[in-house]
C-alpha positions as CSV (number, residue, x, y, z in Angstrom):
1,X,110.5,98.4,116.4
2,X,108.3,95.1,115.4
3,X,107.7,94.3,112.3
4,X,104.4,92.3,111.5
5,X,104.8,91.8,107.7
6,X,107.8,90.7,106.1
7,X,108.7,88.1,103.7
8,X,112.2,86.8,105.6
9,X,111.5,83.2,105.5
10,X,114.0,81.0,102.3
11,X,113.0,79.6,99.3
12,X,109.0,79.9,99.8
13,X,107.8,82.8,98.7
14,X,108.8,85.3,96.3
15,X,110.7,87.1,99.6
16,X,114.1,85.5,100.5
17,X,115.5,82.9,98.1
18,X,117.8,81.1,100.0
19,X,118.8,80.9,103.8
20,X,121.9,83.2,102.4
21,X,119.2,86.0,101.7
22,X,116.9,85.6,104.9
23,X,120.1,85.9,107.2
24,X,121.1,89.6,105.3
25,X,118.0,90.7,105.4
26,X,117.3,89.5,108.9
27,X,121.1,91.7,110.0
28,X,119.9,94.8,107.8
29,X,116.6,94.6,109.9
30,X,118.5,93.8,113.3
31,X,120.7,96.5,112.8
32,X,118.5,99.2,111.7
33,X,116.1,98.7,115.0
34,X,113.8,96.1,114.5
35,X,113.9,93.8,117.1
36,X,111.0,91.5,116.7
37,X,109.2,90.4,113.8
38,X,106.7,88.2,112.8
39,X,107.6,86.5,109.3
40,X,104.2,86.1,106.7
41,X,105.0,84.5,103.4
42,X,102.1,84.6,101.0
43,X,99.6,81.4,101.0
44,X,98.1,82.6,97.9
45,X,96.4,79.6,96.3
46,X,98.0,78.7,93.2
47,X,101.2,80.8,93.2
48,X,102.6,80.0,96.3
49,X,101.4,76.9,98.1
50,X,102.4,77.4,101.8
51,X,100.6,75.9,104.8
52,X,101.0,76.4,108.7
53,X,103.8,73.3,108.6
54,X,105.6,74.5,105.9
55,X,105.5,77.7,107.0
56,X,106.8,76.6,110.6
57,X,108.9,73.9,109.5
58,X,111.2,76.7,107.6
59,X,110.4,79.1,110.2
60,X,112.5,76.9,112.5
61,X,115.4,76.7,110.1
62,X,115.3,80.3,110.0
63,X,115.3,80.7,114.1
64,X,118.5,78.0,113.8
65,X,120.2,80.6,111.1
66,X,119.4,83.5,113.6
67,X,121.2,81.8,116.3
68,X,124.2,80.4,114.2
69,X,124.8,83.6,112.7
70,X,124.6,85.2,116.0
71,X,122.1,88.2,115.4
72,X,119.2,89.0,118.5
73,X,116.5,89.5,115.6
74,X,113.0,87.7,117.8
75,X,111.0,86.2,115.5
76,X,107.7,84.4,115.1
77,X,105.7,83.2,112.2
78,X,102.1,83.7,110.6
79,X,101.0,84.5,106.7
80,X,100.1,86.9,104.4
81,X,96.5,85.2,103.3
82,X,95.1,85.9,99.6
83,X,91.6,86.5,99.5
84,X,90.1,83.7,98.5
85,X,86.7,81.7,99.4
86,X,89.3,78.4,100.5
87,X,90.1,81.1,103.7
88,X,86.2,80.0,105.4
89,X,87.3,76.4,105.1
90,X,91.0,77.0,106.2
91,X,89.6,79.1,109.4
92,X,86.8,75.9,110.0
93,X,89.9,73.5,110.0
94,X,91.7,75.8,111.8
95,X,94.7,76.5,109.2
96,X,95.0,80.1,109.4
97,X,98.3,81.1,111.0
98,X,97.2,84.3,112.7
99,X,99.8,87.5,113.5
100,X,98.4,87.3,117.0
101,X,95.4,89.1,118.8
102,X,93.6,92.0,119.1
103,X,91.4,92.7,121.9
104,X,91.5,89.1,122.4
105,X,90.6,88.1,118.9
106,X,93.1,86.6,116.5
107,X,94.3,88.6,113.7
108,X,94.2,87.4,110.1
109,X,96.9,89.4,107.7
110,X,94.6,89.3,104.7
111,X,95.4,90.5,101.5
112,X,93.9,91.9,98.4
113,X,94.9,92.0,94.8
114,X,96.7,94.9,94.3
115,X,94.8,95.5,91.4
116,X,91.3,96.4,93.1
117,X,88.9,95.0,95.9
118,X,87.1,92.3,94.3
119,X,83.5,91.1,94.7
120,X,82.2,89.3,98.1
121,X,85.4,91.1,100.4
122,X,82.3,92.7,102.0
123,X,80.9,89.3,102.6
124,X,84.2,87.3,104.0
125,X,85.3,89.9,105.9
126,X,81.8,89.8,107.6
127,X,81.9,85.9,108.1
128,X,85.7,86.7,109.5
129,X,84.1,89.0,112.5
130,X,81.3,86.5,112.9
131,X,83.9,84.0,113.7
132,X,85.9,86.2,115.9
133,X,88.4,86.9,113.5
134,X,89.5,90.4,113.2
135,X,90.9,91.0,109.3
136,X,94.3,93.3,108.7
137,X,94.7,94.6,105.3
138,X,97.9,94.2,104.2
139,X,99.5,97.7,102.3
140,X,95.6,99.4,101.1
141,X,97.8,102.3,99.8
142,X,99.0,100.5,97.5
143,X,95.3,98.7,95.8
144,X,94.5,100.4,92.4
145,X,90.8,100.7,93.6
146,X,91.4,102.6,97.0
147,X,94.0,104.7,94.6
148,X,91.2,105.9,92.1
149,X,89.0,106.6,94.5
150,X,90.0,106.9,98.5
151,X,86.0,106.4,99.4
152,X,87.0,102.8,99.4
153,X,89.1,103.4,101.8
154,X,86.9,104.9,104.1
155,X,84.5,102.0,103.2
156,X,86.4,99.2,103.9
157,X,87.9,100.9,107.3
158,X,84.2,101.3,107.9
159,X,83.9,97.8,107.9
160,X,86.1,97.2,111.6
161,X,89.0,96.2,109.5
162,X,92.6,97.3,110.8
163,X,94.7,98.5,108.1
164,X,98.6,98.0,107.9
165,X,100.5,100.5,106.0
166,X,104.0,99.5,104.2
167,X,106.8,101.8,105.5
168,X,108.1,102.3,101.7
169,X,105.2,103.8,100.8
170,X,105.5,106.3,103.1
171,X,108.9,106.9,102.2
172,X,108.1,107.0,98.7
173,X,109.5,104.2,97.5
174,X,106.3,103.4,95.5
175,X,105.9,106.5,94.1
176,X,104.1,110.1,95.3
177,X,100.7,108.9,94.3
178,X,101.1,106.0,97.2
179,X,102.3,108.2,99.5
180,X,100.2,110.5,99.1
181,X,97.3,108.1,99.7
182,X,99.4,106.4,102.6
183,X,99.7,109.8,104.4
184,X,95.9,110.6,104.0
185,X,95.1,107.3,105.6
186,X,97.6,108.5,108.8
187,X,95.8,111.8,108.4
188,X,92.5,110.2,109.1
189,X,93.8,108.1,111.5
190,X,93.2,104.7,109.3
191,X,96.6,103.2,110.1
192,X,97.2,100.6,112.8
193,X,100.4,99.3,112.4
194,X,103.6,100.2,109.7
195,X,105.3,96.7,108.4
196,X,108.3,97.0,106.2
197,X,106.6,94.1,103.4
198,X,110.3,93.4,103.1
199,X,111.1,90.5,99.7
200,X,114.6,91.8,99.2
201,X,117.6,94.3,100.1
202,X,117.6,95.7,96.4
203,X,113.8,97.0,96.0
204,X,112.5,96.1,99.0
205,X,114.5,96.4,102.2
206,X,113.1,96.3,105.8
207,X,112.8,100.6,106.0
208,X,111.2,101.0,109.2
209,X,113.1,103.4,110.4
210,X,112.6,105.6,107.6
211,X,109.1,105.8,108.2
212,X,109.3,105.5,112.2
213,X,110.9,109.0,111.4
214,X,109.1,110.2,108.8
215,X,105.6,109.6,110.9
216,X,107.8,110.8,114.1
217,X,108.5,114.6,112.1
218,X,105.3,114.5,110.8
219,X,102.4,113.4,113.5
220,X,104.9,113.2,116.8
221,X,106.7,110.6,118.4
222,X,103.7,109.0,120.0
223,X,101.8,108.2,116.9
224,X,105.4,107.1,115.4
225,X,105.7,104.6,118.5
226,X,102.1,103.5,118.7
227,X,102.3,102.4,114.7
228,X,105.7,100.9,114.9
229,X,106.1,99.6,118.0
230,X,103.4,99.7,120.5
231,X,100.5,98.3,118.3
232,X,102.6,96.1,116.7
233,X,103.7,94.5,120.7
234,X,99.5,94.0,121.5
235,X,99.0,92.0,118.6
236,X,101.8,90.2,118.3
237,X,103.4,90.0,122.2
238,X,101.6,86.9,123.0
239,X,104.9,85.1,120.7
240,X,107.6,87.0,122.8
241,X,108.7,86.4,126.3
242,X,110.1,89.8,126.6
């Protein structure tokens, strides 16, 4: 399985806080069948400060801890990108660390507050596309606004967005009113890819296989694979060599 959202990379984020942390995380994943991901600690403007160097200066660290420690996990790097109006400048300097492409465009991990969708989204996510960026929602199940009322949803999917869906909300881990709305949005075929979102092996392991199996029992093996593995691999294969 690939992962394309997970917060594996020490000390930056409020995902792994020390090298100690990234490594067990990095075995739970290994083990449980993910065999490539692509780590995205937040640049959220304010709280957590990252940039593409810092981001692949401890990405490299990471990769030399893989190795050391011995465990086949591939990895690359990208962000998880706060809305924000800094992102138009960011993309016109070219600092946006992008997951990889889709249908030749490169794919922005962008996401919103989880506590609703707020004004001008409509707007940046329309200058994005007019700059050939295509914009992935990070975990919509789990936004307050979409929660209340699912039509914003269908709005924002409306919009040419891809939506990524976090594997513990369809295992419940966030509750049944999550899950719920995360297995409407399979339902109406709104989900492109399942990412674990993993910060920690407490609350927030690296469950993919949970919901690989979950989707597998519930829609069939093909959408399982095509959400977990296959869509994952065209965005993101351009990083491997396998």
């Amino acid at each position: 399985m690939i992962d394309l959202h997970c917060h594996l990379l020490p000390g930056i984020d409020d995902g792994a806080k020390n090298i100690s942390d990234a490594m067990a995380l990095a075995k739970y994943a290994y083990e449980s069948g993910i065999t490539h991901v692509v780590c995205t600690p937040h640049i959220h403007e304010g709280y957590f400060d990252n940039d593409i160097e810092i981001i692949e200066s401890t990405h490299e660290i990471f990769k030399s801890a893989l190795r050391r420690e011995g465990i086949a996990l591939k990895s690359h790097f990208a962000a998880e990108v706060r809305i924000s109006p800094t992102i138009v400048k960011m993309a016109k300097n070219n600092r946006l660390p992008f997951l990889g492409y889709f249908e030749k465009r490169p794919v922005l991990l962008l996401e919103l507050p989880h506590s609703h969708i707020p004004p001008g989204t409509e707007q940046l996510v329309n200058w994005l596309k007019g700059e050939g960026i295509v914009p992935m929602i990070a975990h919509p199940e789990r936004n307050r606004d979409i929660l209340s009322n699912y039509n914003k949803a269908s709005w924002l999917r409306g919009k040419g967005l891809l939506f990524q869906l976090t594997a513990g909300a369809i295992t419940g881990t966030f509750g049944d009113k999550v899950k719920q709305c995360a297995l409407k949005m399979l339902d109406d075929g709104f989900a492109d890819v399942i990412a674990t979102d993993t910060h920690n092996l407490h609350k927030r392991p690296p469950e993919l296989a949970g919901a690989f199996k979950f989707v597998q029992d519930s829609f069939g093996k093909s959408s399982a694979e095509d959400l977990c593995i296959n869509n994952p691999m065209e965005i993101a294969g351009c990083w491997f060599n396998d």
